[in-house]
Wavefront OBJ file of the C-alpha trace (Angstrom):
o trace
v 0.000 0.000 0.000
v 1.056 3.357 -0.521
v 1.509 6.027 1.970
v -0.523 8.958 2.602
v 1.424 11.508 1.085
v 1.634 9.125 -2.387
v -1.709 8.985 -2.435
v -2.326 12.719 -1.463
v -0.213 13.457 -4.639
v -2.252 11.234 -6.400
v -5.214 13.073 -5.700
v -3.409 16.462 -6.214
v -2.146 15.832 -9.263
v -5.866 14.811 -10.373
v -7.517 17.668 -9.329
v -5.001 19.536 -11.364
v -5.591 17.416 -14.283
v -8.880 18.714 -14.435
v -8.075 22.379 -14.289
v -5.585 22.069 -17.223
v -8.791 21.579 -19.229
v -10.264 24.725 -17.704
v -10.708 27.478 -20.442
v -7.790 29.705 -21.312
v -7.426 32.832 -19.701
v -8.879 31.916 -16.947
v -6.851 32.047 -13.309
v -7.029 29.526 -10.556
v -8.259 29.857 -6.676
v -5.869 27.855 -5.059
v -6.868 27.190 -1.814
v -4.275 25.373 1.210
v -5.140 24.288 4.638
v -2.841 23.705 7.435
v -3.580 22.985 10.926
v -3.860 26.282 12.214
v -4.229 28.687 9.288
v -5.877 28.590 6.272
v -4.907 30.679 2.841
v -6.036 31.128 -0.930
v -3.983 32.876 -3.847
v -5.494 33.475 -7.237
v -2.759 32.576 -9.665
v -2.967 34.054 -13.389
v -0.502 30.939 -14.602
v -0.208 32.331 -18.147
v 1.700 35.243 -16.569
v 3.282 33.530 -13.617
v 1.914 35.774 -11.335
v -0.253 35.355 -7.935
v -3.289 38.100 -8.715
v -4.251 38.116 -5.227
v -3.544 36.623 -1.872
v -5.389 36.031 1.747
v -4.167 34.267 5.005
v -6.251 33.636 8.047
v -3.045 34.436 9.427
v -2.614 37.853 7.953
v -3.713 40.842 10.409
v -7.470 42.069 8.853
v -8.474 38.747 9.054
v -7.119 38.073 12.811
v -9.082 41.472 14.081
v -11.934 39.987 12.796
v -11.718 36.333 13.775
v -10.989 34.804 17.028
v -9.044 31.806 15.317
v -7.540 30.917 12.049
v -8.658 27.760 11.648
v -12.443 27.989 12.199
v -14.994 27.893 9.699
v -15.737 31.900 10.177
v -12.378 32.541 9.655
v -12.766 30.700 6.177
v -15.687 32.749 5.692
v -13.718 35.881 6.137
v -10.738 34.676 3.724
v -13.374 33.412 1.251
v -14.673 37.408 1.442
v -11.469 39.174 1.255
v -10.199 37.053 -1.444
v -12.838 37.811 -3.447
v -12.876 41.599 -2.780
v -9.454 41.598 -4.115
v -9.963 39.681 -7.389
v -12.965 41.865 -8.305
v -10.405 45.135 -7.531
v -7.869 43.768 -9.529
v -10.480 42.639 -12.574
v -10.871 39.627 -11.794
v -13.988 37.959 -12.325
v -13.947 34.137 -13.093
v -11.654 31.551 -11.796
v -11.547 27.947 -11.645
v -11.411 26.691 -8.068
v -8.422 24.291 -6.969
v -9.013 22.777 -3.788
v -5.421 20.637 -4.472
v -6.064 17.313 -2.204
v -8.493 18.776 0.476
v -11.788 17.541 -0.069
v -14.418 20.127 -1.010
v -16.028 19.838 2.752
v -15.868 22.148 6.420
v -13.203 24.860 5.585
v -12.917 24.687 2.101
v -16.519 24.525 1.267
v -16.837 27.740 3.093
v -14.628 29.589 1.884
v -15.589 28.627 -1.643
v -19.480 29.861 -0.810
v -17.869 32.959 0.688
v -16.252 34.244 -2.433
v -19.042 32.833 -4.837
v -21.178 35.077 -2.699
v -18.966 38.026 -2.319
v -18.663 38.264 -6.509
v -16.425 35.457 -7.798
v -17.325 33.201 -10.493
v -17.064 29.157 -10.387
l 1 2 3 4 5 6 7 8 9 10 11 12 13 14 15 16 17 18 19 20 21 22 23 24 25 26 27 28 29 30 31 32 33 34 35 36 37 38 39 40 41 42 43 44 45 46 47 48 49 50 51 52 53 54 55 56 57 58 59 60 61 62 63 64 65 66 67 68 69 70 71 72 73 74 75 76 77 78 79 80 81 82 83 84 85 86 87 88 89 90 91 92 93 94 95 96 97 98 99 100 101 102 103 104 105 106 107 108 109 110 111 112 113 114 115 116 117 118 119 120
């Protein structure tokens, strides 16, 4: 049997897989969870450049929130992430979730941004 990160690849590299067929000119919400924080870029990869970034660890989203790694906090990234995009002209991305599953965190801060003006 394989290990976990193998198989966390494995699902990584899928989910990527699937993007690549995304349509062209179109930048990705990358989204990464850790234990205690949680963060999202969006990445224009025809340019090589990260449009926008958010951290539950960065300071506006700490004033707000009483941890980084609860479900409001994802809420609040999910908000200022899109804010961002939409200020930088951003309007449709394809959501990358990597290897998390689209559940909890992730889910919320996905709903958060479709809400606050992103497209996905």
């Amino acid at each position: 049997m394989k290990n976990k990160w193998v198989r966390k690849e494995f699902r990584k590299q899928r989910t990527r897989g699937r993007l690549a067929e995304r349509p062209l000119g179109r930048p990705r919400l990358a989204v990464h969870r850790s234990l205690k924080y949680l963060s999202a870029q969006i990445i224009d990869d025809a340019a090589g450049k990260t449009v926008a970034a958010v951290s539950s660890s960065c300071k506006e989203v700490r004033e707000k929130v009483k941890s980084g790694k609860s479900i409001p906090a994802a809420k609040v990234v999910g908000e200022m992430i899109a804010k961002k995009a939409v200020s930088a002209g951003v309007k449709k991305v394809a959501f990358d979730r990597g290897a998390l599953q689209y559940h909890g965190r992730v889910k919320t801060l996905a709903d958060a941004a479709r809400a606050a003006g992103l497209e996905f």
